[in-house]
N, C-alpha and C positions, 0 to 999 in steps of 0.2 A: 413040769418041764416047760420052759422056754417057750413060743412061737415066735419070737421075733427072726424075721430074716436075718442068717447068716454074713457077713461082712463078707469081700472078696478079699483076698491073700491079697499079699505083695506081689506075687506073681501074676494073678489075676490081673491086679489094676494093670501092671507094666504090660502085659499083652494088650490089654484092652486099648493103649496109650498108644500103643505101635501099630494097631489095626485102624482107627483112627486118626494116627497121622496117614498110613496108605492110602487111608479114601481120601483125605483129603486132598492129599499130592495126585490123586487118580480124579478126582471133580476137578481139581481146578486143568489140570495137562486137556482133560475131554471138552474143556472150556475154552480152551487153545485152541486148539486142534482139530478136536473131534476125537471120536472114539479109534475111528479108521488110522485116524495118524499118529496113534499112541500107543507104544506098544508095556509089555511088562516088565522090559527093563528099563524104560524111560519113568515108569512110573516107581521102582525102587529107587532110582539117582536120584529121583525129584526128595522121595522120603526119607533118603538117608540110611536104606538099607539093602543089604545084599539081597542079590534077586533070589537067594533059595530061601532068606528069609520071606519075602516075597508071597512063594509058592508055600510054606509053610504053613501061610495065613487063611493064601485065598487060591482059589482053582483058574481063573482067568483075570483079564485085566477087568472086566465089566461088572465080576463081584466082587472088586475090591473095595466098592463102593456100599457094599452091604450096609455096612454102620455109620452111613450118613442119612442112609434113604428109611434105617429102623430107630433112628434116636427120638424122633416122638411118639411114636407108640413103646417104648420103654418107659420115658417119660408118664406116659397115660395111663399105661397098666399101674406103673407102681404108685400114680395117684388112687387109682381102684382098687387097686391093695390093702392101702390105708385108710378105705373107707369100712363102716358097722354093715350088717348082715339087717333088713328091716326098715332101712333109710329106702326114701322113694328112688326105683334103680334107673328109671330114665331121668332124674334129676343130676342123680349120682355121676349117669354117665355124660351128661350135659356139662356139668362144673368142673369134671374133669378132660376134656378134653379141649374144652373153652380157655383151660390153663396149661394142660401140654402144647398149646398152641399159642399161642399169647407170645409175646418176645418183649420182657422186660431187660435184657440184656442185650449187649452185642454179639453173644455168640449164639442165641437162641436166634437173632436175624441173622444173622450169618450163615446157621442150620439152615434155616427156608431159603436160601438165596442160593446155598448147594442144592438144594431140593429142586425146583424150580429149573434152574440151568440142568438137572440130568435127567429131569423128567419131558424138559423139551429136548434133549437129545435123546432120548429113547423111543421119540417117536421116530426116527429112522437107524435106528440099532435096535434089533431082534434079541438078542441077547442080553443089551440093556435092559429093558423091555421085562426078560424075562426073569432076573434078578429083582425087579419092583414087586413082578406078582409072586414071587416066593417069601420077598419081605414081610407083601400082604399075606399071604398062608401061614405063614410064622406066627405074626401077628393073633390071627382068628386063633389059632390052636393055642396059644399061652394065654392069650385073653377070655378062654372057653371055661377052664377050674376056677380064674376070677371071679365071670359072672354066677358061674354056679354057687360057690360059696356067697354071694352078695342076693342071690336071688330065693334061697333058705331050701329047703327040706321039700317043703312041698309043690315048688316048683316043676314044670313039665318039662326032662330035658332035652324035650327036640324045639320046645320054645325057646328053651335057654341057648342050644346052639345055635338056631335063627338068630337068636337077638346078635349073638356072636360076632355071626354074619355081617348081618346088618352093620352093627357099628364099624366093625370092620370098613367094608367096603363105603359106608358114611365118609371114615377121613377118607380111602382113597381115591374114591371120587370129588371131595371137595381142594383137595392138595391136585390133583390132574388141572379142575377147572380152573383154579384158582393160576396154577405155573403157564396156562396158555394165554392168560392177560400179564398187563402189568398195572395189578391192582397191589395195594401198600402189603404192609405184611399185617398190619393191624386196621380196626377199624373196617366199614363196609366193604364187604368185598375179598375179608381178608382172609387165610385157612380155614381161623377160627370161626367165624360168621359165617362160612358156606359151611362148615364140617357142621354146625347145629343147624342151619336149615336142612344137611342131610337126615341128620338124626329124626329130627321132628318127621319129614318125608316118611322117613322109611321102618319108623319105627311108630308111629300113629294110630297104625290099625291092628297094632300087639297086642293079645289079649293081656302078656306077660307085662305090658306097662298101661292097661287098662285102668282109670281110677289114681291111676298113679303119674299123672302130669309133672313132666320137668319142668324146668323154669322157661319162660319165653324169652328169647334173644331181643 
């Protein structure tokens, strides 16, 4: 039998296309405005769709934003997906995130630049706010069968869910520090170069990556 992941339908992709244009239309309006002066039908006209499409998507105007604020940990995971079961896993998780983060393109900067503008408006929107830390929960729990299967058999799974953690909260702490400056998107300073000095931080004294050195930034 197979293991290769399953393709998304036609249908798939087309939602996924229509959920993403929302956020975007919903980041850039919260960029206007603010969150306070945007309401959920302003953000379907902006996107070109009827507001029960709208509601169809998403529950409020502030998680409409969901799939702007989870497109690099997507990214991340399915680099970690791609990796063998055996390869050194703080390395593993180093090279991959050093490259979900990376912006060789214009819409990979583009990504962080919506990131950035709704994570500094979150610091006065609660609800914003609270849509980040469920992106980050999302995250940890789809990234948790990952590290298990990459961390093998004999691995301790309250390590493995720590590790989870940790990396987890790695990006979201270096993506916060990183959106309160106006440091480049690449280079010193940048997601990418603070998300591994998280990692390195906070994953250091892991017995699970004992022996087993990532690469140094």
């Amino acid at each position: 039998m197979s293991t290769e992941p399953s393709q998304p339908s036609l249908t798939e992709r087309r939602k996924a296309a229509t959920q993403l244009d929302i956020a975007r239309a919903a980041a850039a309006l919260f960029a206007e405005r603010g969150p306070e002066g945007t309401t959920a039908e302003d953000i379907a006209h902006r996107a070109g769709v009827a507001l029960r499409t709208f509601y169809r998507y998403f529950r409020s105007k502030q998680d409409a934003v969901g799939p702007l604020l989870s497109g690099g940990a997507e990214r991340w995971r399915a680099l970690l997906e791609a990796a063998e079961p055996g390869d050194a896993l703080a390395g593993v998780l180093e090279q991959a995130v050093t490259e979900a983060l990376r912006v060789p393109g214009a819409d990979a900067a583009e990504q962080l630049g919506w990131t950035r503008g709704l994570l500094r408006a979150a610091v006065e929107d609660q609800a914003l706010r609270a849509v980040w830390y469920r992106v980050n929960q999302d995250s940890e729990e789809r990234l948790l069968p990952v590290l298990t299967r990459l961390a093998g058999d004999g691995a301790d799974p309250l390590e493995v869910r720590l590790a989870a953690a940790a990396a987890t909260d790695a990006v979201r702490v270096a993506l916060e520090a990183w959106a309160e400056t106006d440091a480049p998107t690449s280079g010193p300073g940048s997601p990418s170069d603070l998300a591994v000095r998280c990692l390195h931080e906070l994953m250091g004294g892991m017995r699970l990556f004992k022996g087993r050195a990532g690469n140094k930034a």
